[in-house]
ZAMARGU-4260 file (C-alpha; in steps of 0.2 Angstrom, whole numbers, plus 5000, padded with zeros to 4 digits):
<rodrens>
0) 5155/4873/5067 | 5148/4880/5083 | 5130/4877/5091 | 5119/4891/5095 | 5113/4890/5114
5) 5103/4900/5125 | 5110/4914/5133 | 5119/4907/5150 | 5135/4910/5159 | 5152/4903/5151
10) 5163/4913/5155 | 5176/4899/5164 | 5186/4897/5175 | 5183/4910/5189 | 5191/4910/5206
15) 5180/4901/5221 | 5181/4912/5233 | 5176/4914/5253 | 5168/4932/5256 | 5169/4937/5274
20) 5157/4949/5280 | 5147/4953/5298 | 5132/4962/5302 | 5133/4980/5312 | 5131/4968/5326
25) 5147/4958/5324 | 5139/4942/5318 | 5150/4934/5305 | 5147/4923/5290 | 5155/4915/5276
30) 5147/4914/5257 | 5156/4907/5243 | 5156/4916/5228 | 5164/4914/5210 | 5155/4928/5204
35) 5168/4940/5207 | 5180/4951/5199 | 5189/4965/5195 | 5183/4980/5188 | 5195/4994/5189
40) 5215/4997/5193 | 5214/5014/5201 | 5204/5017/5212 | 5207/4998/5214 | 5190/4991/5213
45) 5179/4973/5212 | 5164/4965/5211 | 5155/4951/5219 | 5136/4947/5212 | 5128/4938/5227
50) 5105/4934/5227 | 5096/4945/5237 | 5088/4930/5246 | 5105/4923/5253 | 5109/4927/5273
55) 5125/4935/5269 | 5119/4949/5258 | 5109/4959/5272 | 5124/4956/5282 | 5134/4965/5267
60) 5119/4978/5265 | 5121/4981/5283 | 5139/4985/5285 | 5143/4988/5266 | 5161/4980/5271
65) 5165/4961/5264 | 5182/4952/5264 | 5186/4940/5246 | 5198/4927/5254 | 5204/4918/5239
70) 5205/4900/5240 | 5217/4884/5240 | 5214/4867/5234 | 5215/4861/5251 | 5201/4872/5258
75) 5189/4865/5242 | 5177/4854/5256 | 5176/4869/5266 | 5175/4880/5250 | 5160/4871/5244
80) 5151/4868/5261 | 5149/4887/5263 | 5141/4887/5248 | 5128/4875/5250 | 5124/4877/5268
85) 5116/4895/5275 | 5124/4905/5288 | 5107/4906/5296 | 5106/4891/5302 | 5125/4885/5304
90) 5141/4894/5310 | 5150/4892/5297 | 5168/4896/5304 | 5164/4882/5318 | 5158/4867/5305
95) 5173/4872/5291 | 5189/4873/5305 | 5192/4889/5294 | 5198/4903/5306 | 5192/4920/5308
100) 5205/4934/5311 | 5199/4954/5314 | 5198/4964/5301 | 5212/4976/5297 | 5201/4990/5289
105) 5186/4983/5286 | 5176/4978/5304 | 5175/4960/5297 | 5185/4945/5299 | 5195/4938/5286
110) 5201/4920/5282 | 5218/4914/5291 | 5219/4901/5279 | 5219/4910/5265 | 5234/4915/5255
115) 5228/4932/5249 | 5212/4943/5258 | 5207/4959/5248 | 5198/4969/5262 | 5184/4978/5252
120) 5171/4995/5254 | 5152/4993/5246 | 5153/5008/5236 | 5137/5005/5226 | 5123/4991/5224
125) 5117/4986/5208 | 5103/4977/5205 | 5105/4966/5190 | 5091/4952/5191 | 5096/4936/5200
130) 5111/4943/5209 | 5115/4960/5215 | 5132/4966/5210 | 5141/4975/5224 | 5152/4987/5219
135) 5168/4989/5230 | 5182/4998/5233 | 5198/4991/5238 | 5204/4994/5254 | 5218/4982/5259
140) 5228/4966/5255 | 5234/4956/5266 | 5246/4943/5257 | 5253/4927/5267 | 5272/4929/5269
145) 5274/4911/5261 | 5268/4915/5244 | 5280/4931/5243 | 5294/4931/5232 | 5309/4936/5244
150) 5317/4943/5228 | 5303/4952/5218 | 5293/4956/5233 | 5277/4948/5220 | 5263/4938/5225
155) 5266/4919/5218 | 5248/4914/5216 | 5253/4899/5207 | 5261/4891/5220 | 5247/4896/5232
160) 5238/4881/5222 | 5222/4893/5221 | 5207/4884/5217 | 5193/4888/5202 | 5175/4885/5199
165) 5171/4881/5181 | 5153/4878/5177 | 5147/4866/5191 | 5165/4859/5197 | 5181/4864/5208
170) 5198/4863/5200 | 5216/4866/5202 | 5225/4876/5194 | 5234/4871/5179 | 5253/4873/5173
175) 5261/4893/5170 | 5261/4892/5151 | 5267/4912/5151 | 5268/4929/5158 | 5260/4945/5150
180) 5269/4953/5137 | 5279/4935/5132 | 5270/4934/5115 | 5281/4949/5111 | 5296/4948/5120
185) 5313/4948/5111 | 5323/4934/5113 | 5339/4935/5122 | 5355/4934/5112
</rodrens>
C-alpha cells in the first residue's frame, strides 16, 4: 500500500552537475545544479531550474550562455562546496582546485575536470515559482578522450563514475544492468 504525501519533488537520481557561466564582464562562477535535463533531441535542447536570488543567475541573465560540466565521484567535495557556498563572496574556481578552460562556443569557461561539458544558449526564460527554468540550446560537446570508445567512437559514461544527487545525498553510480532496446532483443543463436 502506498502513502499519500504532499506534492514535493521525487523524481531520483538526477545528475549533480557544475554550471559554468560568466557575466558580459568575464567574471566567472560555478553553481551546482541537479535540476537539469533534457528536453528535446533536435534542435538539441536542456534545462537547468536555478532561484532568482542565487549570484549565478544574473550572471546567466546577462550573457544567456552557461556550461553543464557533468560530474565524477571525485569532484563530489568540490561538487557540493559550490553548492553551499555563493560566488559572491568566494571564487569558486580558486577554493575547489577545479580548473577553468575558455569556452569553445560559448564566452564562458568550462570544467577541465569534467568528463563531459555541454556548451549551451539561453533561448528562453521561464519563470516557474522557486526556480526559473532556462531554456537552452545546445551548442557543443566537448567529450574527454579517455571516456571515448576507440571502437564505437561512443561516450562511456559509466566508466566516467559520474556522480548523482538523490533527495539530499551524493551517490555513485551503480552497476549497467542493460542498454536500450535489450528487453526486446532476440537472442543469439
Amino acid at each position: 500500500m502506498k502513502q499519500s504525501w504532499k506534492p514535493g519533488t521525487m523524481i531520483y537520481p538526477l545528475p549533480a552537475v557544475l554550471v559554468s557561466c560568466c557575466g558580459l564582464d568575464g567574471r566567472s562562477n560555478l553553481i551546482t545544479v541537479a535540476w537539469t535535463g533534457t528536453v528535446c533531441t533536435n534542435p538539441a535542447m536542456c534545462y537547468i531550474s536555478v532561484r532568482p536570488e542565487r549570484y549565478s543567475y544574473a550572471l546567466i541573465k546577462e550573457s544567456m550562455e552557461f556550461t553543464i560540466n557533468l560530474t565524477t565521484a571525485g569532484m563530489a567535495r568540490a561538487v557540493d562546496w559550490c553548492g553551499v557556498r555563493s560566488g559572491s563572496e568566494y571564487d569558486k574556481w580558486k577554493e575547489t582546485g577545479l580548473t577553468p578552460v575558455a569556452g569553445e562556443k560559448v564566452s564562458c569557461p568550462y570544467v577541465a575536470e569534467s568528463p563531459l561539458s555541454i556548451e549551451c544558449r539561453v533561448r528562453e526564460i521561464v519563470r516557474l515559482g522557486s526556480h526559473d527554468m532556462f531554456l537552452a540550446e545546445v551548442l557543443n560537446v566537448l567529450a574527454e578522450e579517455d571516456f571515448i570508445d576507440s571502437g564505437t567512437g561512443a561516450f562511456d559514461l559509466g566508466k566516467a563514475g559520474l556522480l548523482n544527487y538523490s533527495h539530499g545525498a551524493y551517490y555513485g553510480q551503480g552497476e549497467k544492468i542493460g542498454r536500450f532496446g535489450w528487453s526486446v532483443m532476440k537472442k543469439k543463436k
